[in-house]
The first five atom37 places (N, CA, C, CB, O) and aatype in JSON, in Angstrom:
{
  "aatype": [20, 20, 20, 20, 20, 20, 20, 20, 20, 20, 20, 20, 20, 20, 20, 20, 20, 20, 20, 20, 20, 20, 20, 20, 20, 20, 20, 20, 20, 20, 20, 20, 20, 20, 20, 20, 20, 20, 20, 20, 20, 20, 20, 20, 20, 20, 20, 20, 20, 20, 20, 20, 20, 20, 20, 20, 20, 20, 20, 20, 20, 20, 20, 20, 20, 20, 20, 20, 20, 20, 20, 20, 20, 20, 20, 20, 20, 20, 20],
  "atom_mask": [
    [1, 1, 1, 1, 1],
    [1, 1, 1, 1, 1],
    [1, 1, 1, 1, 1],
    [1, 1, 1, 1, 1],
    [1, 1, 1, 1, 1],
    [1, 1, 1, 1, 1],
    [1, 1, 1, 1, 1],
    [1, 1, 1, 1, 1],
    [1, 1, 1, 1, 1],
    [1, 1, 1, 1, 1],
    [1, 1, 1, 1, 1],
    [1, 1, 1, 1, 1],
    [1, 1, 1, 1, 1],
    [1, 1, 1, 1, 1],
    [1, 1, 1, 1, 1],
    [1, 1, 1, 1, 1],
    [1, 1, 1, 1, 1],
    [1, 1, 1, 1, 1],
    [1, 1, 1, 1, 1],
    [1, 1, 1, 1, 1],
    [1, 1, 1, 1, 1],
    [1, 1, 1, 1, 1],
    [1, 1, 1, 1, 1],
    [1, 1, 1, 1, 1],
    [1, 1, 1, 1, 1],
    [1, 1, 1, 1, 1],
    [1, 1, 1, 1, 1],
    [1, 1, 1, 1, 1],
    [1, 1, 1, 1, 1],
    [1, 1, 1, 1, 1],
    [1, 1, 1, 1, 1],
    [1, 1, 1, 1, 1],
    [1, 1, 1, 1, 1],
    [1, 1, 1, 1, 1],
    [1, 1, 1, 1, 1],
    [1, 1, 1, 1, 1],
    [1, 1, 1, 1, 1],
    [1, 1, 1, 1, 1],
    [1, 1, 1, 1, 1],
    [1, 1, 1, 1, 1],
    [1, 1, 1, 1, 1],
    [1, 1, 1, 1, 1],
    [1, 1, 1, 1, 1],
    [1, 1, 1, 1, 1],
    [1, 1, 1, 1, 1],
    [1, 1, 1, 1, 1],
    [1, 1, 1, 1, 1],
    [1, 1, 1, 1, 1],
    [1, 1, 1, 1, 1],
    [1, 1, 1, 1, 1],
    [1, 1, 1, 1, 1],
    [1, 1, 1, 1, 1],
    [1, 1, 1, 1, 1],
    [1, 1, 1, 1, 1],
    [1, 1, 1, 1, 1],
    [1, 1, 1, 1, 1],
    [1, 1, 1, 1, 1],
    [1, 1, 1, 1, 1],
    [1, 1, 1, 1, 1],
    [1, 1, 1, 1, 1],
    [1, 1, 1, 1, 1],
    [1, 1, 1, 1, 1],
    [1, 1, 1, 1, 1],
    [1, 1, 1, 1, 1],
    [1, 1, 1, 1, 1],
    [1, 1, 1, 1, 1],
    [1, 1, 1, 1, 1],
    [1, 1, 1, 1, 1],
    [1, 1, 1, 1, 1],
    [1, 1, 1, 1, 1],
    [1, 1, 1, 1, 1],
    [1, 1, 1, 1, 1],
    [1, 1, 1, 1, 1],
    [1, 1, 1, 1, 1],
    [1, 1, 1, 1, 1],
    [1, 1, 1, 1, 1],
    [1, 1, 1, 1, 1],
    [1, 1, 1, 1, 1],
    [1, 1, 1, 1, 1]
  ],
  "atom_positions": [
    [[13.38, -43.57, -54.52], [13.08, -43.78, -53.12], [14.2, -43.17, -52.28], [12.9, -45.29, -52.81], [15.36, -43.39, -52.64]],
    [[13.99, -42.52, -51.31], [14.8, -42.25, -50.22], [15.48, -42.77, -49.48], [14.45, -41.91, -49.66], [14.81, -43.38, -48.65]],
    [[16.68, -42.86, -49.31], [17.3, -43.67, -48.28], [17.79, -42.76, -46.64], [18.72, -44.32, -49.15], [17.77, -41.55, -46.38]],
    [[18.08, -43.64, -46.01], [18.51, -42.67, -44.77], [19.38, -42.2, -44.76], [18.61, -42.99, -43.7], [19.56, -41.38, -43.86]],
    [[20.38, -42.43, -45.68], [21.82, -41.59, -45.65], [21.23, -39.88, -46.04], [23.18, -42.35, -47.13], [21.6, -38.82, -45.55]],
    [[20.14, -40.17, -47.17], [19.65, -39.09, -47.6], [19.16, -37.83, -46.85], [18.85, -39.51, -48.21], [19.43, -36.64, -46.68]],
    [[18.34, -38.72, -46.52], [17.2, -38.22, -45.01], [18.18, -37.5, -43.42], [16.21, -40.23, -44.24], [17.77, -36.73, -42.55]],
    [[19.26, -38.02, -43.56], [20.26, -37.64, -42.34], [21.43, -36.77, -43.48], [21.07, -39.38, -41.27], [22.16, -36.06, -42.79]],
    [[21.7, -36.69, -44.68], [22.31, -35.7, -44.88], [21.45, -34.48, -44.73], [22.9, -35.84, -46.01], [21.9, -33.66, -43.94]],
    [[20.2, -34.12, -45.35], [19.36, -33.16, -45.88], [18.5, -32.75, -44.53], [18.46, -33.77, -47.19], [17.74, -31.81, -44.76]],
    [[18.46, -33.24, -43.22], [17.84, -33.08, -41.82], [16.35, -33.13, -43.0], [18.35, -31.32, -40.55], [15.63, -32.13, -43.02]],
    [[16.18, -33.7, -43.43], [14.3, -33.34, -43.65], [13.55, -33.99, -42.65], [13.51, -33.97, -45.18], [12.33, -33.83, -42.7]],
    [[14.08, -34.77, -41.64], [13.12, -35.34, -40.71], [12.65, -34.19, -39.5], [13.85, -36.7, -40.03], [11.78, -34.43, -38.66]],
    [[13.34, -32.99, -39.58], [13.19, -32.13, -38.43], [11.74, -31.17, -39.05], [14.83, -31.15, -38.09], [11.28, -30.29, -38.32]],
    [[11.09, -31.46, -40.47], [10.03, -30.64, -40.47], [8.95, -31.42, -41.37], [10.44, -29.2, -40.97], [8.7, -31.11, -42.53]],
    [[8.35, -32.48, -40.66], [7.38, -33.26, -40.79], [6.22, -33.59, -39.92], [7.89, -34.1, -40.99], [6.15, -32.97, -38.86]],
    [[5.33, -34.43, -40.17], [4.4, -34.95, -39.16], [4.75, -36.16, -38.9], [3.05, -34.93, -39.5], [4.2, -36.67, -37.92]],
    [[5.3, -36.61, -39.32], [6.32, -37.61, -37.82], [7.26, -37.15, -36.78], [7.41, -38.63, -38.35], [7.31, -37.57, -35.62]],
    [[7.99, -36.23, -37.34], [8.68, -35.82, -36.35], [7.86, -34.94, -35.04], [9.71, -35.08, -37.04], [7.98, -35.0, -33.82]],
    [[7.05, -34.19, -35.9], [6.06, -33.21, -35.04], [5.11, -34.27, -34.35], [5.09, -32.01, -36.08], [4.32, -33.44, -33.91]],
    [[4.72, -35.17, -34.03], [3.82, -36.43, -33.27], [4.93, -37.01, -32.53], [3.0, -37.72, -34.35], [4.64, -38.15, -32.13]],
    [[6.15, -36.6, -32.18], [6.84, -37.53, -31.26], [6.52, -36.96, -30.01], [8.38, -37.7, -31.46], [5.75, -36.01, -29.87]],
    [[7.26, -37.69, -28.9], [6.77, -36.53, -27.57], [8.27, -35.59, -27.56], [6.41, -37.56, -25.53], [9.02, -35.5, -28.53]],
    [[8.43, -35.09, -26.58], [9.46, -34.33, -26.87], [11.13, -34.8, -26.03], [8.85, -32.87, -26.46], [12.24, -34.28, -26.2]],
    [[10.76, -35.88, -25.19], [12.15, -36.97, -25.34], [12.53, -37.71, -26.38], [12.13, -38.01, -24.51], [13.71, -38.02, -26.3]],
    [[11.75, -38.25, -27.7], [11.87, -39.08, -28.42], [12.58, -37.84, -29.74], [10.4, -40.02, -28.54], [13.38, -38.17, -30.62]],
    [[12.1, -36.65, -29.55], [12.15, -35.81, -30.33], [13.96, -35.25, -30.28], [10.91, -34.8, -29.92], [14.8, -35.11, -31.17]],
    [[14.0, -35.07, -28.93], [15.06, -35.24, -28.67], [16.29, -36.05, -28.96], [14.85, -35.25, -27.99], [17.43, -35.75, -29.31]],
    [[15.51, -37.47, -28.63], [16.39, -38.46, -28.97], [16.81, -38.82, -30.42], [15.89, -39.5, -28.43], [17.53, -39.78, -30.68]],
    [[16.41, -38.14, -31.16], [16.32, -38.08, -32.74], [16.83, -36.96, -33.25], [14.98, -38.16, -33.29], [16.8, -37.11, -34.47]],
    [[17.22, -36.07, -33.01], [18.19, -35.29, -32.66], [19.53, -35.66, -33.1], [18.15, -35.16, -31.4], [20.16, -35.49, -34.14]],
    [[19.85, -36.43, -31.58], [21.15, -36.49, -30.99], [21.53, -37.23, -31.76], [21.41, -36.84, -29.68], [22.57, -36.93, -32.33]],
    [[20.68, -38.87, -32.23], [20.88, -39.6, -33.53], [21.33, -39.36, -34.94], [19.97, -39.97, -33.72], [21.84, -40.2, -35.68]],
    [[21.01, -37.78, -35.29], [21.06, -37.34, -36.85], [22.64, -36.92, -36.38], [19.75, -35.87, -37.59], [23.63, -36.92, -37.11]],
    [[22.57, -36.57, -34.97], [24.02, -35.68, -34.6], [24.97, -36.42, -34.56], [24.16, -34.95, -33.29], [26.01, -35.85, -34.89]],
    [[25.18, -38.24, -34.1], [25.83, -38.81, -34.08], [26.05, -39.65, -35.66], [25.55, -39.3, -32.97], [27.14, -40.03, -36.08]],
    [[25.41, -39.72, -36.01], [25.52, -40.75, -37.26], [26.43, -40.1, -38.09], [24.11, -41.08, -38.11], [26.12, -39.02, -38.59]],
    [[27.69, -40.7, -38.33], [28.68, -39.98, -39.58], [28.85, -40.24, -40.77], [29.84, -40.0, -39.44], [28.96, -41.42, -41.1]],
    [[28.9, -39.59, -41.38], [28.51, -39.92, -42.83], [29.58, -41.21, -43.64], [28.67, -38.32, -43.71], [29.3, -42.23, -44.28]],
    [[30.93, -40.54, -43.2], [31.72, -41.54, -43.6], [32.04, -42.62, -43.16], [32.5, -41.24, -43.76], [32.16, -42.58, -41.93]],
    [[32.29, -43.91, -43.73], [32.3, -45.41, -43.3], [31.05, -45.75, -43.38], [32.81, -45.77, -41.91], [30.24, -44.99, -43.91]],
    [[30.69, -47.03, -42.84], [29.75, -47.82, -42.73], [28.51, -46.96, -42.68], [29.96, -48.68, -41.65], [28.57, -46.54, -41.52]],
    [[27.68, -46.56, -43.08], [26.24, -45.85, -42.6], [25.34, -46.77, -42.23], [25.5, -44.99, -43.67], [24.28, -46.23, -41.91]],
    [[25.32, -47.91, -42.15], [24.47, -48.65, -41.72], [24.77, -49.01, -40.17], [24.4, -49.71, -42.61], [24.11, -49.23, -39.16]],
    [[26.17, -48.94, -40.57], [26.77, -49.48, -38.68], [26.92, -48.18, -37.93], [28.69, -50.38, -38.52], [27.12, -48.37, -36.73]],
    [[26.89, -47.25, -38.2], [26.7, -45.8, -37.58], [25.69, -45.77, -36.81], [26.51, -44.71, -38.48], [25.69, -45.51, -35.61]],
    [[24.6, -46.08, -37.65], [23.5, -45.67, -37.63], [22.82, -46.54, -36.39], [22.94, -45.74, -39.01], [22.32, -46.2, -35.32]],
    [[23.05, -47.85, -37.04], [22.55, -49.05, -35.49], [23.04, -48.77, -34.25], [23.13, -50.69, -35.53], [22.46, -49.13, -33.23]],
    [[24.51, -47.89, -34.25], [25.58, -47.19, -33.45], [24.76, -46.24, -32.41], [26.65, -46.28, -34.49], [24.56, -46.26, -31.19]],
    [[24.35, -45.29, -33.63], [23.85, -44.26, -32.45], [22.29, -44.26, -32.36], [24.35, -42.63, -32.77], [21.81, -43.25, -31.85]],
    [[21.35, -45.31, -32.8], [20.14, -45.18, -32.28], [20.45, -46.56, -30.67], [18.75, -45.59, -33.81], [19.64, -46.99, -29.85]],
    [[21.29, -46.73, -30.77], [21.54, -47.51, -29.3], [22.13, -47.04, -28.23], [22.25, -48.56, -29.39], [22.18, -47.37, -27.04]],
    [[22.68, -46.01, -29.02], [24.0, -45.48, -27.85], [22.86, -44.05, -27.24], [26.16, -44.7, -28.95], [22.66, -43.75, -26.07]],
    [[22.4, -43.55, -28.18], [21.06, -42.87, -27.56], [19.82, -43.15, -27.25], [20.76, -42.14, -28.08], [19.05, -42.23, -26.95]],
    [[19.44, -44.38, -27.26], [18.32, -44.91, -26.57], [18.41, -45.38, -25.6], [17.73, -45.62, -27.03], [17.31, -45.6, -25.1]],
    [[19.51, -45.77, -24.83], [20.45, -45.92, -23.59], [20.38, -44.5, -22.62], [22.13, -46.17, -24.2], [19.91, -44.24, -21.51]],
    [[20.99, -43.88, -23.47], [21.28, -42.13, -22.64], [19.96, -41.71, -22.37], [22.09, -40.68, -23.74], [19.76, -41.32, -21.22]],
    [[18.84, -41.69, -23.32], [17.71, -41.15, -22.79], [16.58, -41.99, -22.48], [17.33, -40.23, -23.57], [15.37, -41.83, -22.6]],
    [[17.41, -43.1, -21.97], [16.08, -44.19, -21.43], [14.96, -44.16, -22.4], [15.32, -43.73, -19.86], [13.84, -43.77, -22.06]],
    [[15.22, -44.54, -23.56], [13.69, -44.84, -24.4], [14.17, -45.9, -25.26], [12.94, -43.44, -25.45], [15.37, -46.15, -25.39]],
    [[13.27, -46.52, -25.82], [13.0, -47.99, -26.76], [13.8, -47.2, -27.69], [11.19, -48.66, -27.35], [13.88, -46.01, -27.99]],
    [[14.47, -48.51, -28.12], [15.3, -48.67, -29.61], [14.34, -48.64, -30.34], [16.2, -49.95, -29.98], [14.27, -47.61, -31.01]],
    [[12.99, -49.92, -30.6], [11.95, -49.83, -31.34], [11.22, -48.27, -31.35], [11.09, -50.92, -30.84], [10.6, -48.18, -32.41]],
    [[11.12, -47.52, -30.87], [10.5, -46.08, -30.97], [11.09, -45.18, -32.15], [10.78, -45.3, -29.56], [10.51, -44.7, -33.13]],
    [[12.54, -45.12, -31.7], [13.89, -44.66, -32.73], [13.85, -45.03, -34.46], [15.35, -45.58, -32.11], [14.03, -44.4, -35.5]],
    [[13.54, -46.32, -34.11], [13.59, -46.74, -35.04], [12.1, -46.95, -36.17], [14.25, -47.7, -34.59], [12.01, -46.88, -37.4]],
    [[11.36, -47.15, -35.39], [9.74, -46.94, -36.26], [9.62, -45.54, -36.9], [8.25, -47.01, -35.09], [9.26, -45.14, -38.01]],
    [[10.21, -44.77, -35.44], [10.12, -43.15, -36.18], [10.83, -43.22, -37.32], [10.79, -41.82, -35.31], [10.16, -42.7, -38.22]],
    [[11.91, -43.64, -37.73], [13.15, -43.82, -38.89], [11.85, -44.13, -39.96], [14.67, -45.41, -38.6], [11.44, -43.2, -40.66]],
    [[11.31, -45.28, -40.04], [10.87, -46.26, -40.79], [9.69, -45.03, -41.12], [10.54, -47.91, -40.05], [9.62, -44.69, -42.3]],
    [[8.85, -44.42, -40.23], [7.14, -43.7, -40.91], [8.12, -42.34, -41.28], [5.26, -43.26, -39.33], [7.68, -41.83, -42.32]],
    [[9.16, -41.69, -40.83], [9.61, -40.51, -41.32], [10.2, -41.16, -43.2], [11.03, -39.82, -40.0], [10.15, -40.46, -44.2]],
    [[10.59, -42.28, -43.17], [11.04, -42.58, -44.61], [9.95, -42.82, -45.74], [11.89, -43.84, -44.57], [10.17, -42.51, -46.91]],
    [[8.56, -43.5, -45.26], [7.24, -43.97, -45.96], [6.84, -42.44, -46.16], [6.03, -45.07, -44.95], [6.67, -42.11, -47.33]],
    [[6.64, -41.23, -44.94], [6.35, -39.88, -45.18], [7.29, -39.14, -46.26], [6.41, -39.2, -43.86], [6.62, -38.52, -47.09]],
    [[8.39, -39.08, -46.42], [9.19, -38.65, -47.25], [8.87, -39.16, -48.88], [10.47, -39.04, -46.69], [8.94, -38.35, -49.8]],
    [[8.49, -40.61, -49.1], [8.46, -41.38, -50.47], [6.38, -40.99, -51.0], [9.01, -43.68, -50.01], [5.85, -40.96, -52.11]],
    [[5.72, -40.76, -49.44], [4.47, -40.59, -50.19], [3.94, -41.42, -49.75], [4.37, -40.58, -51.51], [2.72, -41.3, -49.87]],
    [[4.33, -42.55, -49.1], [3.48, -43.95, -48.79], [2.38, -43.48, -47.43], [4.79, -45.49, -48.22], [1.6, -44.3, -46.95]]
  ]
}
């Protein structure tokens, strides 16, 4: 199974049909997320880090950020 460390080392979320069904602020905002999240230290606290700190900047739902996370990971495993 895939994890997100995976998924944010390897960018595979930038050529899917989740990513391609976002609108193109959210698309954006997912982006800036893969751009902020650092690999080293905590990846879990990174990660909660910058889907907040960019759902703030571009005025959109944390829940959006984050569902996309969740169907881009089920798309990746096959589910």
């Amino acid at each position: 199974m895939q994890k997100v460390s995976q998924l944010i080392q390897t960018q595979q979320a930038f050529n899917s049909k989740s990513y391609n069904d976002l609108s193109p602020v959210l698309k954006e905002a997912i982006n800036d997320t893969m751009k902020l999240v650092k690999s080293d230290g905590n990846l879990l606290f990174n990660f909660e880090n910058a889907i907040n700190k960019v759902a703030e900047f571009h005025n959109v739902n944390k829940d959006d950020i984050e569902e996309y996370f969740d169907n881009e990971l089920k798309e990746q495993v096959g589910e």
